[in-house]
N, C-alpha and C positions, 0 to 999 in steps of 0.2 A: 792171607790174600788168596791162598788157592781153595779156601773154601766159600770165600766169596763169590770168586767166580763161578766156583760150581753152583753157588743158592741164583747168581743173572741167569745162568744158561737153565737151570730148571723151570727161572721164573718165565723169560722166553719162549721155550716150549710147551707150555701150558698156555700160554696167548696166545702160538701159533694154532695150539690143537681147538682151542675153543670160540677164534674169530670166525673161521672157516662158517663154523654152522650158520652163527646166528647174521653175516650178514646179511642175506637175501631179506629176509624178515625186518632186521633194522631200514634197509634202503625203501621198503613198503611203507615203514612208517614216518621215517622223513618225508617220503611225497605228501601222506597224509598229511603230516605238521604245514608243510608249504602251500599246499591246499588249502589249508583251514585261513592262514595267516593271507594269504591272497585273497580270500574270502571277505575277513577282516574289511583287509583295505579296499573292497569293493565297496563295503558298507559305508565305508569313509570319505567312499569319492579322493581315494588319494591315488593318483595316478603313478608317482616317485616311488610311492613304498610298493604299489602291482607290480611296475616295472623289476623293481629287484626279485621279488617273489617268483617271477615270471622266468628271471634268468638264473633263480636257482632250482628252480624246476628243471628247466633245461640241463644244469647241471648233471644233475639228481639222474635226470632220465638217459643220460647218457650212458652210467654207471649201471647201468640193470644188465642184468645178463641175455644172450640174445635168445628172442624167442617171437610167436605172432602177437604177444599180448604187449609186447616191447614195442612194437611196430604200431600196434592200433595208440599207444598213447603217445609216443613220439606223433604221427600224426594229429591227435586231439590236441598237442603242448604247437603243433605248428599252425593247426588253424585258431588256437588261441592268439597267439604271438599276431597273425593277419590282423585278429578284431581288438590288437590292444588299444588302438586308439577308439573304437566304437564304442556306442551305449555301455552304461555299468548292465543294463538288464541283458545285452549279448554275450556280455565279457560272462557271466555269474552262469549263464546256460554253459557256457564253455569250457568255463570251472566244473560244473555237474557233471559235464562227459566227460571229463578226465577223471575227474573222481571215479566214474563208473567204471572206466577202462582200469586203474589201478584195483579195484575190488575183481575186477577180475583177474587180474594176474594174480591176487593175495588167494584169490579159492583157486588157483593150479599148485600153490606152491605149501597148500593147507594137506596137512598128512592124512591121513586115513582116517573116519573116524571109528575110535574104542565103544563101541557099542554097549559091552561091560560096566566099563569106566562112566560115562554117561548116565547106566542105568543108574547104578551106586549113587549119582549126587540125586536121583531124586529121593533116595531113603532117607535124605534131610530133612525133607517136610517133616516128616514121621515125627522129629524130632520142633519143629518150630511150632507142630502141635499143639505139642505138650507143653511147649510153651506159651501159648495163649492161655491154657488153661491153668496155669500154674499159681500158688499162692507163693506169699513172700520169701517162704523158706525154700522153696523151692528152685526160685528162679536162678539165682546164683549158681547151683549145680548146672541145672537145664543150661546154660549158659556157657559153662564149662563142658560142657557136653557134647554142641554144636560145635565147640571150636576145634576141641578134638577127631570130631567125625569129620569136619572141613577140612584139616588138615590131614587126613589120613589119606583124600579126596582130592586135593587141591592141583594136584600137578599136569590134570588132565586140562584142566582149565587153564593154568599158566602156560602151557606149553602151547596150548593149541590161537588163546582168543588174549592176549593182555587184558583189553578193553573189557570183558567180561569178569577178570579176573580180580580189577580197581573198584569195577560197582561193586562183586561180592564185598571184597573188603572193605567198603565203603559201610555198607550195608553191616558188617559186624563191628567197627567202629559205633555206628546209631544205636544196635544194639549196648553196648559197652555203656553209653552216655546214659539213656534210657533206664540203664540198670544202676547207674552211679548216683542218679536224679534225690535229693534228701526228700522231696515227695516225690512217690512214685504217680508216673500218669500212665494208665492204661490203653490209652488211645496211642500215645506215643512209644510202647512199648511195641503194639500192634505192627504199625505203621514201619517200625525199623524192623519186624519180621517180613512183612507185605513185601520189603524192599531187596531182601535178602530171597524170598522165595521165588519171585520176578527176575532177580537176575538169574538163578539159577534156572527156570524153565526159558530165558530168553535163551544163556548160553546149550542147553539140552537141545530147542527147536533149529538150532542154526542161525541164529540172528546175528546181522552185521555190528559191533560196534567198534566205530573209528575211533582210536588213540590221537590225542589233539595235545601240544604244549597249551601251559598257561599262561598267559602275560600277564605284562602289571594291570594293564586294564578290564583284564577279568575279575582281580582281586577286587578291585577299586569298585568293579559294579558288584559284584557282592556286599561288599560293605554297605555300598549306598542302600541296596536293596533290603538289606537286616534293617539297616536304620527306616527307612520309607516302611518296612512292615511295623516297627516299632512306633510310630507317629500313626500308625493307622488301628494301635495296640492288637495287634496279631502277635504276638507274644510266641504262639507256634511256627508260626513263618519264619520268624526269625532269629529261631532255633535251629529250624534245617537250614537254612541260608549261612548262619553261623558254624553249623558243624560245615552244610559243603567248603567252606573258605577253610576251614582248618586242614580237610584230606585237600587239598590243592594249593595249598601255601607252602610246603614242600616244592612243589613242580615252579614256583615262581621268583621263590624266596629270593634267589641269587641273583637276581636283578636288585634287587634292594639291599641286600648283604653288600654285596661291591660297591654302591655308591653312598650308602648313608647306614652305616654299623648301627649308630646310634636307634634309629629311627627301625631297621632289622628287630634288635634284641625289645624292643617297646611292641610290633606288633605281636612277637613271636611271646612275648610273656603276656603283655594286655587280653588278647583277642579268648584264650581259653578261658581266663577268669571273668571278663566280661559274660561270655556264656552261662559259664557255673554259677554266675550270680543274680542270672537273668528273669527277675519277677515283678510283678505291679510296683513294687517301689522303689527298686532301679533300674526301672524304663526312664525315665526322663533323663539319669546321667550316664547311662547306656549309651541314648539317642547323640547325647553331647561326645563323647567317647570315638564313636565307631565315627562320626561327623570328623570330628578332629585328625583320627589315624586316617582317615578316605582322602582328607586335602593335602593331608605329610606325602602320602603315597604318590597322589596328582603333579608333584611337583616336579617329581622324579621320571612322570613322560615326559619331560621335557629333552630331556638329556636322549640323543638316540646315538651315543658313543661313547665308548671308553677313553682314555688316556694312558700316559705313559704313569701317572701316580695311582689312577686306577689300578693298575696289575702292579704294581710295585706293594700298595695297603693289602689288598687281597692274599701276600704271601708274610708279610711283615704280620698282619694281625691273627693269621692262622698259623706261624710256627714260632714267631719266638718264643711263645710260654714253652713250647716243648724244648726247644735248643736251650733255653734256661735252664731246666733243668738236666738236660744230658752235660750241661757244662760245666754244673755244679756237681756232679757226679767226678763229671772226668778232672777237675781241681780237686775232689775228696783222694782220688785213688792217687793223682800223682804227690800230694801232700803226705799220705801217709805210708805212701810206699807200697801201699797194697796192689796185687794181683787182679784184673779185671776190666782196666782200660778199653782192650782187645774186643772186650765185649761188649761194651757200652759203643762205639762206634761200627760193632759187627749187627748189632739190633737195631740203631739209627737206620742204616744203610736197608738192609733187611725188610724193615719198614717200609722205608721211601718206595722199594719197589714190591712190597705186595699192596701200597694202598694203588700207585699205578697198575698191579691188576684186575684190582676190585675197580678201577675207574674202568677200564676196558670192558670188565664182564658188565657193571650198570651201562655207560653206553653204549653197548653193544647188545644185551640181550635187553635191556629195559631201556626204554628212552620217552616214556611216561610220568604221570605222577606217581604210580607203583614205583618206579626205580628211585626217586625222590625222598617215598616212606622209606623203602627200604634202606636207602643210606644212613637215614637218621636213626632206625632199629638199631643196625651193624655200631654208628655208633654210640648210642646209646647203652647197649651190652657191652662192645667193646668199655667204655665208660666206668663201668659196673668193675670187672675184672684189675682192672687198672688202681681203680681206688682201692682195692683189696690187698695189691701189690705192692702200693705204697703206705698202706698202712700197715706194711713188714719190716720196709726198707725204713719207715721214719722212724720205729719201735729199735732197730738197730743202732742207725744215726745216733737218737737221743742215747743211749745206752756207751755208747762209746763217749759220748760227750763227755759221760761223767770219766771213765776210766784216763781219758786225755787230762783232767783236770790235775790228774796226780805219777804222769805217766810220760814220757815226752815219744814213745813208739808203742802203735799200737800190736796187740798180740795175737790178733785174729785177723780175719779176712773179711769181706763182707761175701753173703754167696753171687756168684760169676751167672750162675743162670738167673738171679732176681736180678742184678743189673742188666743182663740182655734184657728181659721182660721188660722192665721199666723202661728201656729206652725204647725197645720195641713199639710197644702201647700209646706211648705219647707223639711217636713219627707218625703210625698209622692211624690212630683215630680221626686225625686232623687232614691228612694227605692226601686220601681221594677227594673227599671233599674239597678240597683247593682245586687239582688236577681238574674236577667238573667245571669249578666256576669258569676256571679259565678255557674250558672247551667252548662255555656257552659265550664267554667275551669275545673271543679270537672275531667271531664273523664280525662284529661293531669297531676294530681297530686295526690299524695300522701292524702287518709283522713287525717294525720297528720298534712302537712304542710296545706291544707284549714282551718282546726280547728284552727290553732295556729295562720294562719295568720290572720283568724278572729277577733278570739278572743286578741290577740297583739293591732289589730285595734279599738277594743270595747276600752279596757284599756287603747290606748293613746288618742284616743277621747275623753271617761270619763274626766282624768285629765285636759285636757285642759279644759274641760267643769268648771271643777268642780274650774281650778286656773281661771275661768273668775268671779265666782260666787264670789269664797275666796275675788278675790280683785274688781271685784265690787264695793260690797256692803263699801268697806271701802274707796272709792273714794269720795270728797265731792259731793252731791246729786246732784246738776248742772252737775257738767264736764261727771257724769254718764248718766243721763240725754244727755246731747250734745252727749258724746259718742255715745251711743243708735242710736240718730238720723241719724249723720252722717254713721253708719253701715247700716242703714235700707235703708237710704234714695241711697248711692251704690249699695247694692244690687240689689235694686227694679231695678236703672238704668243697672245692669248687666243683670238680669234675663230679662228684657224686650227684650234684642238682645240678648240674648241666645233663646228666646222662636222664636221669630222672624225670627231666624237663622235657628230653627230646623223646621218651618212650611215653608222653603223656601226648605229644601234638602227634603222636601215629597213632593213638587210639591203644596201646597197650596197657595204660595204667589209666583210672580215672582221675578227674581233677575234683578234688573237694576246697574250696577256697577258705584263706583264713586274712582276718582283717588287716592285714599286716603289708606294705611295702613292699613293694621288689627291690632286690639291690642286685642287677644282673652281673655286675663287674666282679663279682666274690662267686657268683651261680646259687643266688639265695631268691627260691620263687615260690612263694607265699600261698602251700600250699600242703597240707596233711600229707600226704604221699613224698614230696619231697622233704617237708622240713622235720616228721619225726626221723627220718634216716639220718637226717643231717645231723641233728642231736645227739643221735644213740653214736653216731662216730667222732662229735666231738668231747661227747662222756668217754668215749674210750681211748680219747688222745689226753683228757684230761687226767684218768686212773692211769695211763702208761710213764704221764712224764710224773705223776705224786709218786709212783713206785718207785721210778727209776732212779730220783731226786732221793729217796731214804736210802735205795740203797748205794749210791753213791757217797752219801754222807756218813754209811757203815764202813765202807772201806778207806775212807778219809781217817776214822779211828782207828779202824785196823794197823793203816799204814805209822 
């Protein structure tokens, strides 16, 4: 317990020492997000949704710290509020001068610029060069190359401009796609350098660009817009229309993750293969396709609130697999007497509060689509590490299996730090991710109904947790054993194409597509990059349990 406490008071003080910075920064870009979203609803002639928009601006603007640039937009947020009920084309001018007032407050509170630093990213052309000119063999280094010198590059631009920082990576994404193409196009090779060289000399000259949330209905006109270029056979249009939707479907996702899973894991797996497969003769079930997922989506504006089952599913369908398996763990150690309980509930806990503060550092220093990819990178590697971990823990598992068969107490231990891991990994992969969803419901509901759907969520999870342990431990110690195994050993093989899957929609791995099915409920996604990995580790779950099986069956003669 008292090293618990010391892992909250660290975790603590590391939120304290890293909010500080980045609020000011965060509060510039909420104005922006309510800006844009006020914007929206001018377009829409909705006066109900300004109105709200309007009073979280005022919020917003209250919260700045005091200064003349504080002053000039509190004044612009008041002579807006005057002309709320006038013309949409008065309101939208008044919108413009706030906007203009928070750009300036964003250039007092912009640090200095690194002249240096600056200079350095234009040594990238040098490099996107040699990229045009490159032949086949070539490009794939060339490739590696740039990402390397970006990244050696990158933190002048992250720190100083987000919005600059999303096109780059946007722009090395096209390239990625470009490069992964089973016919290579040269034009479109070009075009994702064009786009990578443009942001780079926007963000070098000083150029503004504002950080906007995504809605569902930016998704929705993308899609539509892919399809409409498809029907008009622009075939390259709606390839960039299709890649933009994929870097921005992260920033959206969790409006459609929280109200319809189903309908979540269909775009989240359709929409890259639909791209990858995107040529003169599947354009027409393309056009049917992306038509289909745009009215699934449509449906879902409807709804402009949460509920109390809402936040209850949202915690139920992102931690039980993981409470499953810390529970089955904590049944193996109390069943067999083994040493490591202590840890298996010290890495749970542990977990819980570093994914809270990985949710504080993304909402707080990113609050973009860059904070969106990057969650899914974190968990995606996170993901990576995990399946590694349990394909230790299941290697043990099945191994003991046999020895129980002829044994009634086992003679070894499992190791204490792979149980922290394990249970570690499975709290945190999943746990900021929730913590976000629910930052981003909170505004559309009731404190009641998020409390209670919470906590509803905690209490059915518990119980299942707690009838895993009940009957467990009263299972004979084999079949529990087995059990164990055959959970971990799924997992591992789910979580490996879920992690796989999520480091293909941020642009880190390419998608090369194969004829085959999705079957999202196992994390089986139809695709080279995922499913030889999947293979090669269920060849190694299959050569683990044939050995372990003979030599069980040698000591069954021994004995």
């Amino acid at each position: 317990m008292r090293s618990l406490l010391k892992a909250a008071l660290l975790v603590f003080l590391i939120c304290s020492t890293l909010i500080p910075h980045a609020g000011a920064e965060a509060k510039t870009d909420a104005l922006y997000v309510s800006i844009g979203q006020a914007i929206s609803a001018v377009k829409a002639e909705d006066r109900d949704a300004l109105s709200k928009r309007i009073a979280t601006l005022a919020k917003q603007s209250k919260e700045l710290a005091d200064s003349d640039e504080k002053a000039v937009i509190l004044k612009r947020l008041s002579t807006l509020k005057q002309h709320q009920d006038a013309s949409f084309a008065t309101i939208s001018a008044d919108l413009t001068a706030l906007s203009t007032a928070v750009r300036t407050l964003e250039e007092t509170m912009r640090p200095a610029q690194d002249a240096t630093a600056r200079t350095r990213l234009l040594d990238l052309h040098e490099v996107t060069k040699q990229m045009r000119q490159a032949d086949a063999g070539e490009r794939k280094t060339l490739e590696q190359t740039l990402l390397k010198e970006w990244t050696a590059r990158e933190s002048v631009v992250r720190e100083e401009s987000i919005g600059h920082y999303g096109k780059v990576e946007m722009a090395l994404s096209a390239i990625r796609i470009a490069q992964a193409r089973q016919t290579f196009d040269q034009t479109e090779w070009n075009e994702a350098l064009d786009q990578f060289d443009t942001s780079i000399d926007s963000f070098v000259e000083g150029d503004i660009v504002k950080t906007a949330s995504v809605e569902l209905t930016d998704l929705i006109r993308l899609l539509d817009q892919a399809s409409d270029a498809l029907v008009a056979k622009d075939l390259d249009g709606a390839r960039s229309t299709l890649t933009t939707f994929i870097a921005q479907w992260p920033s959206g996702e969790g409006a459609v993750r929280t109200r319809d899973s189903a309908l979540y894991t269909q775009v989240e797996t359709d929409v890259p293969l639909l791209l990858a497969r995107l040529n003169d003769e599947t354009r027409n079930a393309t056009i049917t396709s992306l038509q289909e997922l745009s009215a699934s989506l449509g449906q879902l504006t409807d709804q402009t609130s949460y509920t109390f089952v809402d936040a209850m599913l949202v915690m139920v369908r992102e931690g039980l697999e993981a409470l499953l398996i810390i529970s089955a763990l904590v049944a193996l150690t109390r069943k067999a007497n083994l040493r490591g309980e202590r840890h298996i509930w010290f890495g749970a806990v542990l977990g819980l509060l570093a994914s809270g503060l990985l949710a504080l550092i993304i909402q707080f220093f990113f609050s973009t689509a860059l904070a969106s990819v990057g969650r899914e990178q974190i968990e995606g590697w996170t993901g990576l590490f995990a399946v590694l971990v349990m394909l230790l823990v299941g290697n043990w598992l099945h191994s003991k299996t046999a020895i129980t068969s002829r044994q009634t107490q086992l003679v070894s231990d499992l190791s204490r730090t792979s149980l922290f891991i394990v249970s570690f990994l499975t709290i945190f992969r999943e746990g900021a991710e929730t913590l976000l969803f629910y930052v981003g419901m909170a505004p559309a509901m009731t404190p009641l109904a998020l409390g209670g759907g919470i906590l509803a969520a905690i209490l059915l999870i518990g119980l299942v947790s707690i009838a895993v342990i009940y009957f467990g431990v009263r299972l004979p110690i084999r079949r529990l054993f087995l059990g164990a195994t055959i959970l971990i050993y799924v997992m591992a093989f789910k979580i490996l194409g879920v992690s796989l899957h999520a480091l293909q929609l941020t642009g880190v791995l390419p998608v090369h597509p194969l004829a085959l099915p999705p079957v999202a409920w196992i994390g089986f996604y139809p695709t080279i990059e995922t499913v030889v990995p999947q293979v090669l580790v269920g060849l190694i779950i299959i050569l683990t349990v044939l050995r372990k099986q003979r030599r069980g069956t040698s000591l069954k003669k021994v004995s």
